[in-house]
C-alpha positions in Angstrom: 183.4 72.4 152.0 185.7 74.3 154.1 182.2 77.0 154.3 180.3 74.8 155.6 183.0 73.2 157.8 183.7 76.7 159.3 179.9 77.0 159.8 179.9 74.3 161.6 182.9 74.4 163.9 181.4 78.2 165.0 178.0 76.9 165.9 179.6 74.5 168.0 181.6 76.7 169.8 178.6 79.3 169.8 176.5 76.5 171.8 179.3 76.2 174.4 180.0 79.5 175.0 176.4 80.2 175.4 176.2 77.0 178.4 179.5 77.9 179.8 180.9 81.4 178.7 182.4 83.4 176.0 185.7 83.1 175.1 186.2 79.6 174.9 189.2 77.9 172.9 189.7 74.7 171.5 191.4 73.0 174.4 188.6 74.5 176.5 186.0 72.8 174.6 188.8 69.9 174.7 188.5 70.2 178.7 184.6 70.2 179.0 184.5 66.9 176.8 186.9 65.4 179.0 185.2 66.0 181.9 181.5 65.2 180.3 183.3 61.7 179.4 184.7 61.2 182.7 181.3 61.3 184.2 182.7 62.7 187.6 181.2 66.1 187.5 182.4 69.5 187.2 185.4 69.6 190.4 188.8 71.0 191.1 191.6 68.9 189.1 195.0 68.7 189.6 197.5 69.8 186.9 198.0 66.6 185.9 194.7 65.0 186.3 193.8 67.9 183.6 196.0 66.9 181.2 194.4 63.2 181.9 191.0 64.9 181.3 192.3 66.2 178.3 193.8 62.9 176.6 190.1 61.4 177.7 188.5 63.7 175.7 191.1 63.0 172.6 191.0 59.2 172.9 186.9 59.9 173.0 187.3 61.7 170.2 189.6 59.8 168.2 188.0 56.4 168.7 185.4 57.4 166.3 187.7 57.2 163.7 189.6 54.4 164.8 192.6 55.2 165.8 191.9 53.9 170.2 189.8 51.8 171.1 188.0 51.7 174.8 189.2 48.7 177.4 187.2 50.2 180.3 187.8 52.0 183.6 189.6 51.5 186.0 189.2 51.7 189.9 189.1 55.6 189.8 186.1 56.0 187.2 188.7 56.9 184.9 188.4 55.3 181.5 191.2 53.8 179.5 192.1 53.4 175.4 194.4 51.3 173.1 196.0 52.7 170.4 194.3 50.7 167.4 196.2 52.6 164.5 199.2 54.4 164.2 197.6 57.8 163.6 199.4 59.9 160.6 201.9 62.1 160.9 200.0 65.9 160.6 200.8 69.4 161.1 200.0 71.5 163.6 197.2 72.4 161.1 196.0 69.4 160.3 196.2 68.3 163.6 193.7 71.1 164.6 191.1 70.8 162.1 190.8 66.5 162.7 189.9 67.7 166.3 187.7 70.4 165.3 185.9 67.5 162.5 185.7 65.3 165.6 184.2 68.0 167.7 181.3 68.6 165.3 180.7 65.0 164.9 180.7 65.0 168.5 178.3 67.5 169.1 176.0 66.2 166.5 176.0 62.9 168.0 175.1 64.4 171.4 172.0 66.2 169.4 171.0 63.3 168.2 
């Protein structure tokens, strides 16, 4: 499981660093779905419209498995979740790898 799960999760970020550079992280890919979501095009952001780019890209994420559900945009473009489910209480660890699961599913979704 975890071989194929790390197979996986390195042709994922293989693909983006061949579209968008080597040397790409986690909250880097995080970044570039966030901004894909947001539907505004690559621009400058401010600090803290990043770290709204980011949570987009999380609550994207996450609402496949349930835990946010979408309620729209707003008068920005900028699109808005409700926390459905409490989600559980994981380790840094843990934490990682559910976004890494929800990347590839993500990126296998786009494929599709």
């Amino acid at each position: 499981m975890d071989e194929v799960f790390e197979a996986e999760w390195k042709t994922v970020v293989a693909r983006i660093e061949q579209q968008f550079g080597e040397d790409i992280d986690l909250q880097g890919i995080l970044f570039l779905v966030g901004v894909q979501e947001l539907g505004q095009g690559f621009r400058k952001f401010s600090k803290d419209e990043k770290l709204n780019v980011m949570h987009v890209a999380i609550c994207t994420l996450l609402s496949n498995y349930g835990y946010y559900e979408f309620e729209g945009n707003d008068e920005e473009g900028w699109p808005h979740w409700k926390a459905t489910d409490k989600l559980p209480s994981l380790k840094p660890g843990q934490q990682m790898r559910l976004m890494k699961e929800a990347l590839i599913e993500y990126f296998k979704e786009e494929e599709a």
